[in-house]
C-alpha positions as CSV (number, residue, x, y, z in Angstrom):
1,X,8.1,2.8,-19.3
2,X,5.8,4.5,-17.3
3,X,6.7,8.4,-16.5
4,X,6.8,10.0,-12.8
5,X,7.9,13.3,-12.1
6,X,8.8,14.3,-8.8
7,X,6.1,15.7,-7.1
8,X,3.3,12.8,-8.3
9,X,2.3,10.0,-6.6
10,X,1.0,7.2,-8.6
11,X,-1.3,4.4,-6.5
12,X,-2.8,1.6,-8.4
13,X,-5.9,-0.6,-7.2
14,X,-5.9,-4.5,-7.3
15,X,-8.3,-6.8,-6.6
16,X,-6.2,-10.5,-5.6
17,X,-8.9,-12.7,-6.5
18,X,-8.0,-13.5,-10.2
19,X,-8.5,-16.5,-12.6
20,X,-6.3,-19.6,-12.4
21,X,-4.1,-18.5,-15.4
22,X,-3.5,-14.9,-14.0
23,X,-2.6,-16.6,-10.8
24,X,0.1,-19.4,-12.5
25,X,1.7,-16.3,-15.1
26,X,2.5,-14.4,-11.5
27,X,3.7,-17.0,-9.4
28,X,6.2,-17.8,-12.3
29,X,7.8,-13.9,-11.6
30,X,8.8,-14.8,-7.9
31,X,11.9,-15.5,-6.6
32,X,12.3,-18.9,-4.6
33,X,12.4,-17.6,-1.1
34,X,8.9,-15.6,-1.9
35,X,7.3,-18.9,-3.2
36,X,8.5,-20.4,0.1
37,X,6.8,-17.9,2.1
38,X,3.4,-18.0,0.5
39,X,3.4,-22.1,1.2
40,X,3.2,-20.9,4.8
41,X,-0.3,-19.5,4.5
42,X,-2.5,-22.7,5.0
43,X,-5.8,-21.6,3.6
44,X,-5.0,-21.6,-0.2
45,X,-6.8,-18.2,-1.1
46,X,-4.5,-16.7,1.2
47,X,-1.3,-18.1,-0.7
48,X,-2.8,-17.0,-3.9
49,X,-3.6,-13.6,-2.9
50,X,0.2,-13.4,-1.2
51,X,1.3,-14.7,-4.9
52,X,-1.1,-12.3,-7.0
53,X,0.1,-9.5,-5.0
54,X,3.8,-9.9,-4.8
55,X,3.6,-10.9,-8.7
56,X,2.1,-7.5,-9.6
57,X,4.4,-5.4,-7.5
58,X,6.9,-6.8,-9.5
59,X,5.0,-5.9,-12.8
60,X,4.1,-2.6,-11.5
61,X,7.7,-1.4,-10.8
62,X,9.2,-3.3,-13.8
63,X,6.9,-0.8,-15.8
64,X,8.4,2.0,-14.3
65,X,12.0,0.7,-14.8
66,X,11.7,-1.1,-18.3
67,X,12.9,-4.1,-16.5
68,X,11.7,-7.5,-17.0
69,X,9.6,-8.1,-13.7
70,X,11.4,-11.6,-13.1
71,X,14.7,-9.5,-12.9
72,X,13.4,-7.0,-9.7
73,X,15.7,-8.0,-6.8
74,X,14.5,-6.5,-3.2
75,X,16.5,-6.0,-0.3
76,X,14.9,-5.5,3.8
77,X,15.5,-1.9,5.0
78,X,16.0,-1.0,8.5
79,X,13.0,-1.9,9.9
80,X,12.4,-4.8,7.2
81,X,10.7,-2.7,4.7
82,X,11.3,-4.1,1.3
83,X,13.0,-1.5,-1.0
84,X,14.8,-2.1,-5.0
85,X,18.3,-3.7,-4.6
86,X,19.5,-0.8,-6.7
87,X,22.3,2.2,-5.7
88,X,20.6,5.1,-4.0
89,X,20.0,7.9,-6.0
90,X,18.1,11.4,-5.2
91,X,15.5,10.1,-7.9
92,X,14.9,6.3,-6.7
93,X,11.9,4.5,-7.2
94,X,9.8,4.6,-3.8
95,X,7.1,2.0,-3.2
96,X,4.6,0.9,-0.6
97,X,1.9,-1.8,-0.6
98,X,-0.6,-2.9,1.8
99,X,-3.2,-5.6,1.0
100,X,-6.8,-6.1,3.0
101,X,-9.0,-9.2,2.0
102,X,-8.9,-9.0,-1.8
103,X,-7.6,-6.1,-2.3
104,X,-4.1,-4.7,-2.7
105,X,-2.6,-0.5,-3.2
106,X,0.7,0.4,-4.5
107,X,1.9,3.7,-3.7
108,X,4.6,5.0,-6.0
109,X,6.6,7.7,-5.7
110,X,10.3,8.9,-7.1
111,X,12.8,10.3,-4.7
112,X,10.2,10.9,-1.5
113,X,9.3,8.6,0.9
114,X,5.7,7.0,0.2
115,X,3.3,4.7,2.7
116,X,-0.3,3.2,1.7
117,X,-1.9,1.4,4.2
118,X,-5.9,-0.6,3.4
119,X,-7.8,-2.1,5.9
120,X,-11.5,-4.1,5.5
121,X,-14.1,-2.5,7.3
122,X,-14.7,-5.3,9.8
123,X,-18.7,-5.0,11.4
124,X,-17.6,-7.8,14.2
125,X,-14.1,-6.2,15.0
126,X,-13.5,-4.8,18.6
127,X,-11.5,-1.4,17.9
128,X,-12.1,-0.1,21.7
129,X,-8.7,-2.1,23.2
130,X,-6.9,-0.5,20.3
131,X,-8.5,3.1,20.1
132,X,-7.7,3.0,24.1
133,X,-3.9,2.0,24.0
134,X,-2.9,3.9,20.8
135,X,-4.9,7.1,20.2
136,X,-4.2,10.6,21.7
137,X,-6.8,12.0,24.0
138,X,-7.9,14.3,21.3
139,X,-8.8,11.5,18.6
140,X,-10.3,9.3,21.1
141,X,-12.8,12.6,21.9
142,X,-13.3,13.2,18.2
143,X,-14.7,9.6,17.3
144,X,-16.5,9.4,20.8
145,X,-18.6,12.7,19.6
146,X,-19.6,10.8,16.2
147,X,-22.9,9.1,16.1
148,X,-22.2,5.5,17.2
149,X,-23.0,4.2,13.7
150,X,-20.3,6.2,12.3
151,X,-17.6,5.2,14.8
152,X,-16.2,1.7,13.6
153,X,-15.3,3.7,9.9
154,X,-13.6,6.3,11.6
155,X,-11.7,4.1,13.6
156,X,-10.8,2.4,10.6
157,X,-9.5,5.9,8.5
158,X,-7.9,6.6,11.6
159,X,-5.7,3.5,11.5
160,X,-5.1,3.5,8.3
161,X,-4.0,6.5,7.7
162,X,-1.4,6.3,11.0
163,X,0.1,2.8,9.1
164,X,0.9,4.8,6.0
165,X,2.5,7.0,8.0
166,X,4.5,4.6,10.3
167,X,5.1,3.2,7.0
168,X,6.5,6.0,5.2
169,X,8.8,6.9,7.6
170,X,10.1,3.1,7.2
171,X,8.8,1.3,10.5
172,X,7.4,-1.2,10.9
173,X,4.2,-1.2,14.3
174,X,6.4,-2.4,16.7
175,X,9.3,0.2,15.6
176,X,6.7,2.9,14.8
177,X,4.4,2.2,17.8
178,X,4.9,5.3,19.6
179,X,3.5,7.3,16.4
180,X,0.5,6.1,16.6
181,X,-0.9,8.4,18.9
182,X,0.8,11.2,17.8
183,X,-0.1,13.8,15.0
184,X,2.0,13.7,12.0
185,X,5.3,16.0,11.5
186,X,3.4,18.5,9.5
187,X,6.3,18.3,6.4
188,X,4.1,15.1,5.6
189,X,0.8,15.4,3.3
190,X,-1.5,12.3,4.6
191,X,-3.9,11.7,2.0
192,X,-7.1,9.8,2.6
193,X,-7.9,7.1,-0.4
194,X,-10.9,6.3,-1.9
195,X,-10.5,2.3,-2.2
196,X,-13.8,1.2,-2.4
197,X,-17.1,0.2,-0.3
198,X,-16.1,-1.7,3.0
199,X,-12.4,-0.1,3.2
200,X,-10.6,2.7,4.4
201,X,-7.1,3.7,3.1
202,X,-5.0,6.3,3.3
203,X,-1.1,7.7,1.8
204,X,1.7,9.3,3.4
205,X,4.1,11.3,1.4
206,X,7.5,12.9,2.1
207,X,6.8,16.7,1.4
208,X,3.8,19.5,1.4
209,X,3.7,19.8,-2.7
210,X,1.9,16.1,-3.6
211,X,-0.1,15.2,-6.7
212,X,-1.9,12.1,-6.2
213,X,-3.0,10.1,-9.5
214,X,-4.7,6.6,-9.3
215,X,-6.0,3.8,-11.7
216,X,-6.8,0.1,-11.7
217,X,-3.6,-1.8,-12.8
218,X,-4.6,-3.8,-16.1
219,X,-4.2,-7.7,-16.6
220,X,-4.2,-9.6,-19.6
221,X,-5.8,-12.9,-19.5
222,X,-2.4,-14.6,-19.3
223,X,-1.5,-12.2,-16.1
224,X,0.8,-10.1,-18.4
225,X,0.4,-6.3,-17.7
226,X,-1.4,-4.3,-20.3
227,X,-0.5,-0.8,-19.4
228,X,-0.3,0.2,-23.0
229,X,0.4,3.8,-22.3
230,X,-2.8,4.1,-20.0
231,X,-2.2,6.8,-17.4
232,X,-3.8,6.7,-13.7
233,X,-6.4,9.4,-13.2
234,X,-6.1,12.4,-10.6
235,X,-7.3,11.8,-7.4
236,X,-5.6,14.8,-5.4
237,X,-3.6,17.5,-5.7
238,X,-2.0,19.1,-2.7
């Protein structure tokens, strides 16, 4: 079982695209209705990396519980975010996952609302439209002052960092939409995440005292986790 007090928040790293064998020992944790859903994603990297993803959330939080992953049950919350089909409790496991490309974050946290959000730093993508409909004035005069070059990556940590906080608070965009443009309530600590070159990423966390610990999440060449004991690393303490 893997500890978590309180005030940390643990986020793992995973990169999707993993060897047949990895791919077939995760699919085999899914429920049904989850293996139905990836067999609507027509381009077959994209079904595997829906498969490879869902599969290690279900490892990740099994660790945490000492429950077999197959066992996990998930329930839609308000706004359809997936939560543990397990009684409420001041101490419940918290979780948010975003994937971009091939990679995928889990935030987890214990009794405090958690949101990651990851996005691929696209050259080729258009974020004018978007900046112009969902920014405040004063972000949209922020990146505007930043040397062109360095204006499609600070788009980028913008968004990212208002989806983990639409997130966190449990909405989905369309639900959440009018946060975009506003700053966040300052109770929340928005963290920005270090996910690699070509990506942005960001947390949100319920609550000003946050500890922030990452790690890659370890495989075994059957798919199995091989946590072992191995803690995540700090990252953040704020």
């Amino acid at each position: 079982m893997i500890p978590l007090a309180g005030s940390t928040v643990h986020l793992w790293r995973v990169g999707l695209d993993v060897e047949d064998s990895v791919a077939v020992a995760l699919e085999a944790l899914l429920e049904p209705d989850e293996i139905a859903q990836s067999r609507r994603f027509r381009p077959s990297r994209q079904r595997r990396r829906f498969v490879v993803s869902h599969g290690v959330l279900r490892q990740i939080l099994g660790a945490y519980l000492d429950r077999a992953p197959a066992t996990l049950r998930f329930v839609p919350g308000l706004h359809g975010k997936p939560r543990l089909a397990v009684p409420a409790s001041p101490d419940r496991l918290e979780f948010s996952v975003s994937r971009s490309a091939d990679l995928a974050l889990y935030a987890v946290a214990r009794g405090r609302s958690v949101g990651v959000d990851v996005e691929r730093v696209r050259p080729d993508f258009d974020w004018r439209p978007i900046a112009a409909r969902y920014q405040g004035r004063q972000e949209r005069e922020r990146i505007a002052a930043l040397p062109p070059e360095s204006r499609l990556v600070a788009f980028f940590e913008w968004w990212a960092r208002s989806e983990a906080y639409v997130k966190a608070c449990g909405e989905g965009l369309g639900a959440g939409e009018a946060r975009l443009g506003e700053e966040p309530d300052p109770r929340w600590s928005i963290v920005a995440v270090d996910a690699g070159p070509g990506f942005a990423a960001a947390l949100a966390i319920d609550g000003p005292d946050v500890r922030v610990v990452a790690s890659d999440w370890p495989f075994t060449a059957d798919g199995s986790a091989a946590f072992g004991g191995r803690q995540p690393q700090e990252v953040r303490r704020g």
